[in-house]
N, C-alpha and C positions, 0 to 999 in steps of 0.2 A: 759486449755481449750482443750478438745480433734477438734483431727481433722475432716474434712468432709472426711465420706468415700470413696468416687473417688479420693482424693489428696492422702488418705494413699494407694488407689491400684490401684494409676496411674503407668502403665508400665516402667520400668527400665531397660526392654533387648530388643531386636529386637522380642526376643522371645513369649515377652507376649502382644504385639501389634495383636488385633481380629480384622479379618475380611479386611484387609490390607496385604493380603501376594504379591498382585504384587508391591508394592511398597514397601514394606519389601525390597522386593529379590533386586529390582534393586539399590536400600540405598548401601544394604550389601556389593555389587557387587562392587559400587564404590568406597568405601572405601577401600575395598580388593586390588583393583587394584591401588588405587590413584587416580581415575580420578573422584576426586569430584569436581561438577563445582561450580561458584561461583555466580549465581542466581536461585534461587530456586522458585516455585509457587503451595505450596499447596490449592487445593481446594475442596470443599464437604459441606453436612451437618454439624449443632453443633455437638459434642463429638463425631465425628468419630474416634479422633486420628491425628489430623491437628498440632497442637500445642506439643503433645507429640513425635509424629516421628520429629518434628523439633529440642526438645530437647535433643532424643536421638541422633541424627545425630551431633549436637553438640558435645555432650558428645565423639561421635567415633574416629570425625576428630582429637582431644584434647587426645586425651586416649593413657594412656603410658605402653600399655601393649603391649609387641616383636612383638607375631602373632597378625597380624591385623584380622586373624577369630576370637577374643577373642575380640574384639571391639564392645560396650564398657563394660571393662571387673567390671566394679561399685567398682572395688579392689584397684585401682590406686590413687593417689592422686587427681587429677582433676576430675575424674570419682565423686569421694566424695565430692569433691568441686560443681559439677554440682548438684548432687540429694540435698543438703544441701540448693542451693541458695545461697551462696557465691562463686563462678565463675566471675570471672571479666571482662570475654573476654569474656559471653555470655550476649548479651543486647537483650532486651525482651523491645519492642515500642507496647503503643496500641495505634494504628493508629486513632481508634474512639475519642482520648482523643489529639490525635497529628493529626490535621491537614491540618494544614497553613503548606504556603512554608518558612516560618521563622523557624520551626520546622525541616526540612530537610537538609536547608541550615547547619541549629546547624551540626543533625548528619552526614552531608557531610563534618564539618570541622574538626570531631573529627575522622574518619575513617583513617586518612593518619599517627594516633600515632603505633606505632608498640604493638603486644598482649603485655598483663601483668605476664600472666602466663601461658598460653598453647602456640600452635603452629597457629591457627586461632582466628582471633576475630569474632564471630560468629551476626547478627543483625537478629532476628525476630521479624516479624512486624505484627503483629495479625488486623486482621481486615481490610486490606490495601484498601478494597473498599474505604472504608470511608476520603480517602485523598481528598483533591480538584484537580481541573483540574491541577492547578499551582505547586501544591507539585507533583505530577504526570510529571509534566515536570521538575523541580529539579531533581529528583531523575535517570532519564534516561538515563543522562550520566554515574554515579556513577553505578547504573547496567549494563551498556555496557562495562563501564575500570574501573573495581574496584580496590581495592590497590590487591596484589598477596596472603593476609595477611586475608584479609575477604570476608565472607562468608556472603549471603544474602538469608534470605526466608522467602517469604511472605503468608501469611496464608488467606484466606478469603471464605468464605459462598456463596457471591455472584461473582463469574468470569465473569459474564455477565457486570459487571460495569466497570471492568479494563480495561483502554488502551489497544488499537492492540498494540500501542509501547512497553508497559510493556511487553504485553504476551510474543511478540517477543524475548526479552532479557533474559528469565525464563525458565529453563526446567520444564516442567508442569505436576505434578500428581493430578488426582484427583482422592479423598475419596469417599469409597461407603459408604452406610448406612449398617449399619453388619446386617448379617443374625438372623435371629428368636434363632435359635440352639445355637447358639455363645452365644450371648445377657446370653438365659438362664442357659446355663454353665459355664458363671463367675461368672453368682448370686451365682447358687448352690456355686463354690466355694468361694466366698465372705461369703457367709449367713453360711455354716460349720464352714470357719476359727473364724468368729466374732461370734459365738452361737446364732445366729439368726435363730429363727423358724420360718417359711414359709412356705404353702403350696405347692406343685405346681400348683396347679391351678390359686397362686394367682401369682407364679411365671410367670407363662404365661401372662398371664394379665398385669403383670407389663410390662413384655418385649413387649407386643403388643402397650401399651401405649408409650413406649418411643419412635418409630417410627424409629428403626436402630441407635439409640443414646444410645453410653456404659454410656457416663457420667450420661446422663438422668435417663439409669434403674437403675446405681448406687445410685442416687441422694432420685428416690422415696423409695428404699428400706430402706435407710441413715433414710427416713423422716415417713415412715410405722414402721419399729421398735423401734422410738421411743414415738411411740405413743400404741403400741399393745405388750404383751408380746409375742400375736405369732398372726400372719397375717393370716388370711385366705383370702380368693375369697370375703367370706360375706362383711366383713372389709375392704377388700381392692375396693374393687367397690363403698363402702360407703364412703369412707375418697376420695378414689382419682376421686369422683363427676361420678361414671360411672354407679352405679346403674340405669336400669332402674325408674323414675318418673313415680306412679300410674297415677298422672295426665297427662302423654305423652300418657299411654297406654287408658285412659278414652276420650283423645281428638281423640283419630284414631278411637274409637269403637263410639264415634261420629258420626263421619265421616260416619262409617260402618252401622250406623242407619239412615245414613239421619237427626239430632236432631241436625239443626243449635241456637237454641236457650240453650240447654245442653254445646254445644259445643265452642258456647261465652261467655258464663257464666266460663268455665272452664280456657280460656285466660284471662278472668278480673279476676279472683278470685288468678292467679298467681301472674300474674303483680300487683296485689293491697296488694300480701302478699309479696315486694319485691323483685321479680323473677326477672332477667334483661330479654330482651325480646328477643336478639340476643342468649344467652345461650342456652334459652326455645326453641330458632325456633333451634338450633341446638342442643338439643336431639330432637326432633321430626324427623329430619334426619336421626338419625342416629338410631334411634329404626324404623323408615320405610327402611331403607338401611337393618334392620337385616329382615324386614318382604321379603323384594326383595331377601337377599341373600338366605332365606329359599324356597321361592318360588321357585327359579332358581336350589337350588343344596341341599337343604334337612339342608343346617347352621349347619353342623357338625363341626365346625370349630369356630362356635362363643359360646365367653364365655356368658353366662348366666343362672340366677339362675332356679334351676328345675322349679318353678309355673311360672315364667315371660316365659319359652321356652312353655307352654305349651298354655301360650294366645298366641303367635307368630306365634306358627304353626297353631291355631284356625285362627286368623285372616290373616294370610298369605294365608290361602285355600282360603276365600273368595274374595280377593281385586286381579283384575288383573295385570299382570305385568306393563302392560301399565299406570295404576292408580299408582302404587308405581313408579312408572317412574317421570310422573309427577308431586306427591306430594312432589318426592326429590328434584326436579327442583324449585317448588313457597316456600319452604320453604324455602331452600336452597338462595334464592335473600332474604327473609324476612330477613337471618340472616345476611347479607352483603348491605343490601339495606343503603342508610347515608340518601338519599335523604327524607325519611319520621320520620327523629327524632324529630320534631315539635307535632307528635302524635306513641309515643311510642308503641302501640299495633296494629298500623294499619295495617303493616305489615305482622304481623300473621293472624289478621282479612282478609286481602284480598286472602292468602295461604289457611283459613280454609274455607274460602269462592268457594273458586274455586274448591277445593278437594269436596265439598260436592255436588258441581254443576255437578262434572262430576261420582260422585256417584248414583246420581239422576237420571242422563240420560239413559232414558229406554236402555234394553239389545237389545232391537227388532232393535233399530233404527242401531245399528252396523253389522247388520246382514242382509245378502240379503234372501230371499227364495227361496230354492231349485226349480229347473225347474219343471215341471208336465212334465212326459211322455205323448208324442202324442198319441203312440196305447194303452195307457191307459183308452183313453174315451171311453163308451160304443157308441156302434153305437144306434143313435135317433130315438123313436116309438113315433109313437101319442100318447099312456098309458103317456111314459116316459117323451113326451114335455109338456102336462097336466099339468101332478104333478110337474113339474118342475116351468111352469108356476103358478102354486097355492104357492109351498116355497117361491119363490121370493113378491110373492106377500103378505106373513104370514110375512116373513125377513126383519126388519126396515134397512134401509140404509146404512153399517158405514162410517166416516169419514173418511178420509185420518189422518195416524198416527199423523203428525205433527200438523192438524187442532187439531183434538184427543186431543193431549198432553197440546196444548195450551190453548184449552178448561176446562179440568181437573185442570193444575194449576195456570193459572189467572182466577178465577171468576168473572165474569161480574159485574166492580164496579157500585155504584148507576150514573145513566143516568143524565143528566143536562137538557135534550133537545137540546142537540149539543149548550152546552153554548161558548158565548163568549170568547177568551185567553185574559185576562186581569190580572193584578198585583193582583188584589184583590176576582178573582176569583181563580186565581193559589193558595193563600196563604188559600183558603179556602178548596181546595183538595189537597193540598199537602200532610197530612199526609198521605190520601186515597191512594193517588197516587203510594208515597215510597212503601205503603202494599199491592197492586200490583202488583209493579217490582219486590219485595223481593220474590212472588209466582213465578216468571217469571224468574228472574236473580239472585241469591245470588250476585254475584261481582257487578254486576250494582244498587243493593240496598248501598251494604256498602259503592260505591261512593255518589250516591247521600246522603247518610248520612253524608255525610265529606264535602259534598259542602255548597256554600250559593248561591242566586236568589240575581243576581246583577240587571238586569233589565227584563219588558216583554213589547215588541212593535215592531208590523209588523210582527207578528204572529212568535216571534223567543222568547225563553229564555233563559238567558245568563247567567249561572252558575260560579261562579270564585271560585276556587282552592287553597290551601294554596304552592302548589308545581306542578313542572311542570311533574315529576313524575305520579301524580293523573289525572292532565289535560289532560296528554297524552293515560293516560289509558280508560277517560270516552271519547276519543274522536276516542277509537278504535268501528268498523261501525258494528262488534254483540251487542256491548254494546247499543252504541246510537239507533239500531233498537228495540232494547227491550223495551227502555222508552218510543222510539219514538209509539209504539205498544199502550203501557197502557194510553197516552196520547192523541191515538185516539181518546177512545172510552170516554172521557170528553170532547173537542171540536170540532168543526163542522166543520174546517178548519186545514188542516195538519200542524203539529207547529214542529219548527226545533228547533235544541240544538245548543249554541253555546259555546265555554267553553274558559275562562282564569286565570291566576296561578298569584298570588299576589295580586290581587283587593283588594282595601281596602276603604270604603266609611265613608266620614264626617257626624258625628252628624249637623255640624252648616251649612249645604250647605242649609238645609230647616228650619228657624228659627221658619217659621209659621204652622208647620204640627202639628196638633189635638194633646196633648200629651198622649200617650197609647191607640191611633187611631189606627186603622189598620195598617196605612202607618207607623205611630212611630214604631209600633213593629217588621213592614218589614226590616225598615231601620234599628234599632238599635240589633236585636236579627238574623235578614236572611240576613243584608246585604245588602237589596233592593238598587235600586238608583233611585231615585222619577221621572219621567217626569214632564213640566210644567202642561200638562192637569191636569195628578192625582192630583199634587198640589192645583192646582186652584178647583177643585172636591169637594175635604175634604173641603175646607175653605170656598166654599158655602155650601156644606149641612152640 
């Protein structure tokens, strides 16, 4: 079985350790001199090199070669012993798999045996967040007086989790994430020595993907050629999921048309072909991140295929910074949101929703108008005031923008006669209603679309929520004035919203209600919750 590529060009000198030269130097130093201490605390991102400088470092204190500048010289008997995996007196603990304080206690009683074959017994503990509080205090002593004989370092991702006690006791380095350049010149020489064709372009790409992880770019490269006889950018954006989606770029130019019904259609038609929904809301991030970054600095810098850059810079001229600001924001919660996994799309729905809302909203209204110069006005003649008086009097009236706006997009629904708020008038405009809000509010539509009509009395309707998420959102006071707006102009008395998150109403609480009456269909399909009136209502007439 051949090897994984990172394990066969995992580093073996100080020398071929990327992107880690301060901590190189100061390894090197100590050993040169003798003053290696005897707890150690590497820490960083995955494949920086956490685990590898701790086995070199093993390897050095062990190494039986004269000059200590020749440390470790890989020539030596123990040198070979370490690269092999048979070293005796190098113990390798993964903390995630080790625990308990019965686990430390173990390796606290075996520390005090003198080495087997080198000069150190060396302990690295990979992962050392992952111990409990208990094994964390076990081990405190044994890193404050260790035997004179071993060597302790602890490796870990997260230092933020580790005891002040621990830190204390450890001399501390931590790993950066390597440089872009780096990254890509160990490919190049990984991909020459193994015959591995590559592009650079996909080179790059790969290395932009790994995020400062050697292991990582090694790992995708290990897993691109063997799947391609030669990797391009094409191929490689296709396999490792990073191609631009037609349907990312069809939902922004959505967006960019104002075509909320286009633009729902294209979130169901993913999700129903299997998409996960978290994925979906993040490419849609990260293809408007590339329309921001073009906007701001021209996206010189970002990989992309020639036609996809060429709709990016098209739609990146149009959408303002401010709009790619924000869609990165509602998406960006879509794809982190837990709170609404009960309805797997909603999330996106309320992102696509709100992007097209603020699509929508006239350019005029962000804008003030410029002042009118005072000595600009002609000085007034009787001709002048005439004629003047005559346009005004030819010139219909205009609205104030915002009446304007409100007028344009809610349509004056059909009138009632300033009817009654009742259970059974509500369920008779409600669809009216929804279609509406939807001209008025996108977000305040797709709520009430997710809601049910739990009860209506004393001129209030009480909406209930499957999540406090939703509840908290239709009960934010743009939303609720918008419905509260289209609700007007159906009854004669101002009706308030009231909203709650789990409500759930019993088929058997009304045994006697008409079956597929009005009320049955409120209660069993909206949720309703019957008053005695209405009850008693249905059951005389």
């Amino acid at each position: 079985m051949s090897q994984a590529l990172y394990r066969t060009w995992r580093p073996s000198s100080w020398d071929e350790v990327a992107g880690q030269e301060h901590i190189v130097q100061t390894l090197r130093n100590a050993v040169l001199a003798n003053r290696v201490s005897q707890a150690y605390l590497f820490a960083g991102p995955r494949g920086t090199g956490k685990t590898t400088s701790a086995r070199l470092l093993a390897k050095a204190v062990n190494c039986l070669a004269e000059n200590p500048k020749d440390r470790p010289c890989n020539a030596c008997e123990n040198c070979i012993a370490v690269n092999q995996g048979r070293f005796l007196d190098l113990i390798e603990i993964d903390a995630a798999s080790n625990t308990s304080v019965d686990d430390v206690r173990e390796l606290r009683d075996t520390i005090n045996f003198a080495p087997s074959q080198g000069k150190y017994k060396v302990y690295i503990i990979d992962e050392v967040h992952m111990l409990s509080t208990s094994a964390f205090n076990a081990l405190l002593k044994t890193l404050e007086e260790p035997p004179s004989h071993v060597i302790f370092i602890l490796a870990t991702t997260e230092i933020h989790k580790i005891p002040a006690t621990v830190l204390s006791r450890c001399q501390r380095h931590e790993f950066r994430r390597i440089p872009l350049n780096q990254i890509i010149e160990k490919l190049r020489q990984i991909c020459a020595r193994e015959n591995i064709e590559v592009d650079d372009d996909a080179l790059s790409l790969i290395a932009r993907q790994s995020t400062g992880s050697m292991r990582d770019a090694i790992s995708l490269v290990d897993q691109l050629a063997s799947l391609e006889s030669r990797v391009t950018l094409a191929s490689a954006q296709d396999i490792l999921g990073t191609a631009t989606s037609q349907t990312v770029i069809d939902l922004v130019q959505a967006i960019l048309e104002k075509d909320s019904a286009r633009g729902l259609g294209l979130i169901h038609t993913a999700l129903d072909s299997g998409a996960d929904p978290r994925q979906f809301a993040r490419q849609v991030v990260d293809y408007l991140r590339s329309l921001l970054v073009v906007k701001l600095n021209g996206g010189k810098d970002l990989e992309l295929l020639p036609e996809v850059r060429s709709v990016v810079n098209k739609q990146a001229g149009v959408f303002s910074a401010a709009e790619l600001i924000n869609g990165i924001n509602d998406f960006s919660k879509a794809a982190v949101e837990l709170k609404a996994n009960w309805h797997p799309g909603l999330g996106l729905e309320l992102a696509f929703a709100k992007a097209v809302s603020a699509a929508a909203a006239p350019a005029a209204e962000t804008r003030s108008a410029p002042p009118v110069p005072a000595a600009s006005a002609p000085k007034e003649t009787s001709h002048n005031k005439n004629s003047a008086e005559s346009q005004k009097e030819a010139k219909p009236v205009s609205k104030p923008a915002a009446q304007q706006q409100s007028t344009e997009t809610a349509p004056e629904p059909e009138q009632r006669g300033g009817g009654e708020l009742n259970l059974e008038n509500l369920l008779q405009d409600w669809e009216k209603i929804k279609r509406d809000v939807r001209s008025v509010d996108q977000v305040a539509s797709a709520l009430l679309n997710s809601s049910r009509i739990i009860r209506v009395e004393n001129g209030t309707i009480t909406l209930g929520f499957k999540s406090d998420l939703l509840r908290d959102k239709m009960n934010e006071e743009k939303t609720l004035r918008a419905v509260r707006g289209v609700l007007a102009k159906y009854y004669r008395k101002e009706v308030m919203i009231a909203c709650t998150a789990g409500t759930q109403v019993s088929e058997e609480e009304h045994p006697d209600i008409i079956p597929n009456g009005l009320v049955d269909v409120a209660v069993r399909e909206l949720g309703g919750r019957v008053s005695k009136k209405t009850e008693n209502k249905e059951k005389k007439d």
